[in-house]
C-alpha positions in Angstrom: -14.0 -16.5 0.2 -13.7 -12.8 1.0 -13.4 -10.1 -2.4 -10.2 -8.0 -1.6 -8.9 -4.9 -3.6 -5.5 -4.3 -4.4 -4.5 -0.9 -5.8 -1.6 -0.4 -7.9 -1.6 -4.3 -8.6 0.0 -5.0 -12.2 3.7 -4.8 -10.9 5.7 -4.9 -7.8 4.6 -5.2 -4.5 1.1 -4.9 -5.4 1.0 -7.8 -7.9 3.1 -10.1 -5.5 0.4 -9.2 -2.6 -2.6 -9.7 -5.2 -1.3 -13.2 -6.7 -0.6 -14.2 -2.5 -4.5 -13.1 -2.0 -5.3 -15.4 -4.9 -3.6 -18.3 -3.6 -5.1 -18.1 -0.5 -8.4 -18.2 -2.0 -10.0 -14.7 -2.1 -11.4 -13.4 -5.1 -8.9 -10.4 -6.2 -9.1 -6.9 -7.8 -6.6 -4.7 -8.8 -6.0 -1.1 -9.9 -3.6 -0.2 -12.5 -3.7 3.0 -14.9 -4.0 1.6 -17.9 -7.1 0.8 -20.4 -6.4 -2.5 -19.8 -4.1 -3.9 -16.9 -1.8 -5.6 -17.3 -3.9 -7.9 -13.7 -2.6 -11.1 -12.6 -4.0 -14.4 -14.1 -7.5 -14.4 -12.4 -7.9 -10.6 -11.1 -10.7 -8.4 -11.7 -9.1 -5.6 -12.8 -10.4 -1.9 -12.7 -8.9 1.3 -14.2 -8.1 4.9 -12.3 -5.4 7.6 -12.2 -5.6 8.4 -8.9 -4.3 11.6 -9.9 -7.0 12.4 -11.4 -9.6 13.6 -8.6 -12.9 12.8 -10.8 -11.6 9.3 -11.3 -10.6 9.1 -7.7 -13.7 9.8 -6.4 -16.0 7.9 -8.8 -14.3 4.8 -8.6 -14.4 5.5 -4.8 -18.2 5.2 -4.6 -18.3 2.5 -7.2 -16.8 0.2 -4.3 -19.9 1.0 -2.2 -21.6 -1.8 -4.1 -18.4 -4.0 -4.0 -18.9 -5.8 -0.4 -15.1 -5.6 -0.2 -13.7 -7.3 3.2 -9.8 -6.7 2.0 -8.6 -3.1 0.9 -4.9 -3.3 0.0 -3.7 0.5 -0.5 -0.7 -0.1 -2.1 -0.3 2.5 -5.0 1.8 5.1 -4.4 4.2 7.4 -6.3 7.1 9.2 -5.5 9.9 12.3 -6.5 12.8 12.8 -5.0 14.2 16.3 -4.6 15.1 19.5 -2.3 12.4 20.8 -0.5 12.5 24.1 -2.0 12.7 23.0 -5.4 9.3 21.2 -5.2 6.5 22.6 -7.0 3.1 22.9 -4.7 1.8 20.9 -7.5 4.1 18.2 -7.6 3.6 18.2 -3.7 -0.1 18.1 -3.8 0.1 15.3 -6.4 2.1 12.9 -3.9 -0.5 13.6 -1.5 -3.1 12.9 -3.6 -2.2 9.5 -4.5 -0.4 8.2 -1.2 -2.5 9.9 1.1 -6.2 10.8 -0.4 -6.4 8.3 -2.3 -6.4 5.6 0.7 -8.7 7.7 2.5 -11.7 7.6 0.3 -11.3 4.0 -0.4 -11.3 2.9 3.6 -14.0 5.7 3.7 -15.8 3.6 0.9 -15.6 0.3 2.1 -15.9 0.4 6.0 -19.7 0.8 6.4 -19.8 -2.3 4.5 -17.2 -4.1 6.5 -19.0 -2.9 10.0 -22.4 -4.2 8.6 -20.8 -7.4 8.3 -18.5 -7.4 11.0 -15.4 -8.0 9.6 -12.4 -6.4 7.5 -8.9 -5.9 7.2 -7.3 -3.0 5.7 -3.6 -2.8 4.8 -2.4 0.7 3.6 1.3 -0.1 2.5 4.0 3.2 3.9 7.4 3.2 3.6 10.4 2.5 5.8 10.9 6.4 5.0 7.9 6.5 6.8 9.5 5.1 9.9 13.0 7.5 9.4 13.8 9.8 6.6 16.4 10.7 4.2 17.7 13.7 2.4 15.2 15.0 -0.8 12.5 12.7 0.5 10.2 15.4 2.3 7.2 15.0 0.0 7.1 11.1 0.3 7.7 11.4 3.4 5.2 14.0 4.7 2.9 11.0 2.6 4.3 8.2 4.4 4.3 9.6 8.0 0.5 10.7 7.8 -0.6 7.7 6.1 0.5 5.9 9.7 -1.2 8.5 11.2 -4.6 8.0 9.6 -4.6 4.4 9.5 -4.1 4.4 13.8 -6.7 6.4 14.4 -9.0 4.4 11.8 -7.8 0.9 13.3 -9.4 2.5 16.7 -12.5 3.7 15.5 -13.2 0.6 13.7 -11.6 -2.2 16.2 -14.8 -3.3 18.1 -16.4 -4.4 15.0 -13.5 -6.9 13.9 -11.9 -4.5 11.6 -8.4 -4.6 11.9 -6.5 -1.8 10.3 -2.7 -1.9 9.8 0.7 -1.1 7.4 3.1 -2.9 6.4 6.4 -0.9 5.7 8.7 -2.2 3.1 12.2 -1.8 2.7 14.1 -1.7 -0.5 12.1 -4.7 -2.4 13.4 -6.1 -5.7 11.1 -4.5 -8.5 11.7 -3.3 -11.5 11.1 0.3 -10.8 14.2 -0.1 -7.3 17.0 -1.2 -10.5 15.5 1.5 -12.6 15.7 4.2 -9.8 18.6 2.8 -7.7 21.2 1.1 -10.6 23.3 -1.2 -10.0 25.8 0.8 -7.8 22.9 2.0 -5.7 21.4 -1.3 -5.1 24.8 -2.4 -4.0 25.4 0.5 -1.1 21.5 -0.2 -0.3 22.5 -4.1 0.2 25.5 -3.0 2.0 23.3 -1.0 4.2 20.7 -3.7 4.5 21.9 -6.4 7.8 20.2 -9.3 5.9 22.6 -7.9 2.8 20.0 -8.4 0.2 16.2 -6.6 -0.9 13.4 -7.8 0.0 11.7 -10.1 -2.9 8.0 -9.0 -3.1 7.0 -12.0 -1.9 7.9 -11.8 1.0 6.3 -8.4 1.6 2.9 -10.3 0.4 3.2 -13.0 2.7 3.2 -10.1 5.7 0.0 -8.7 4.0 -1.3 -12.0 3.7 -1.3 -13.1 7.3 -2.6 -9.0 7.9 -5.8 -9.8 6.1 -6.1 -13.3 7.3 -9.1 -14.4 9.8 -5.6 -16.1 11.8 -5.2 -11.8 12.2 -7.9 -11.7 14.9 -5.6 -9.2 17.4 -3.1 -6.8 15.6 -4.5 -3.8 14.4 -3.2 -0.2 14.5 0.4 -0.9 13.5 3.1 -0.5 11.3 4.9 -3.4 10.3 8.1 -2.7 9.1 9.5 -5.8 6.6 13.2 -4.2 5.9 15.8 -6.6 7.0 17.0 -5.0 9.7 17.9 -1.4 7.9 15.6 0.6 10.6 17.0 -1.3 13.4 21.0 0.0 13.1 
């Protein structure tokens, strides 16, 4: 079956879409910034801080020689706060890892995947990618371009079977959402949510995994947004 790459696959999202991979039969990496994982039961597993730009980039052409036909870009960071209380550091650093980083992997791996004529690419955004909210310009800015660049990659890269899509979760049931939300916030979310519940991070993988599926031989170029409804009121 085909390798795939998952970043940002020890927890969350990322692991749920990296054991989904697994199941379906593709041999599975991840990236996590620790020495040593924690992967998934069966995942290669490869260390970078994509913060760091010397790791970025040498792990980036370390997946020249992968023959990857799955990229996952699923690690991302955020920090919420007024605009004009951001640093440009802390600014730059968002970028870095939600926007750069995603770039010189697909930039990595798509001569491979147009020599073999085939490969899917799923950059995970945001559903404050899709709309906004207060203290959430960095992300945001992040979010919105990520779209942007994975469009105009999916039509570059469409007549040689490369299909090129995001997926766009809402608020997903992780450890970091009840760390950062609380109880009371997860409760107004849910409140806010039509399907009055999160998302379970399986089902996020299971839109990933059709997106990288040979059964995905038509959608590229868009951004699916898994939210239960909250973008639609």
């Amino acid at each position: 079956m085909s390798k795939a790459l998952v970043t940002g696959g020890t927890r969350g999202i990322g692991r749920a879409v990296a054991t989904a991979l697994l199941e379906a039969g593709h041999t599975v990496f991840v990236t996590g910034t620790s020495p040593e994982g924690p992967a998934p039961d069966g995942c290669g597993y490869f260390q970078c801080d994509f913060e760091d730009s010397e790791q970025l980039q040498s792990f980036a052409e370390e997946l020249v020689g992968l023959d990857l036909s799955i990229l996952v870009n699923n690690a991302g960071i955020n920090k919420i706060g007024p605009l004009a209380e951001y640093s440009l550091s802390d600014f730059e650093r968002i970028q870095q890892v939600n926007v750069t980083a995603p770039f010189l992997l697909c930039r990595a791996v798509i001569p491979g995947m147009q020599s073999r004529a085939f490969g899917r690419i799923v950059n995970i955004t945001s559903i404050f990618g899709v709309v906004s909210k207060s203290e959430r310009s960095a992300y945001s800015t992040s979010k919105f371009g990520l779209f942007g660049m994975s469009r105009a990659l999916a039509l570059e890269v469409a007549a040689k079977n490369i299909m090129v899509n995001c997926v766009a979760p809402g608020f997903v049931d992780t450890d970091l959402t009840r760390r950062v939300l609380g109880e009371e916030g997860i409760a107004a979310a849910e409140g806010q949510i039509p399907v009055r519940r999160l998302a379970r991070p399986e089902e996020i993988a299971h839109c990933v995994r059709f997106l990288v599926s040979d059964e995905n031989s038509y959608l590229t170029g868009q951004n699916v947004v898994v939210d239960g409804g909250f973008t639609s009121v």
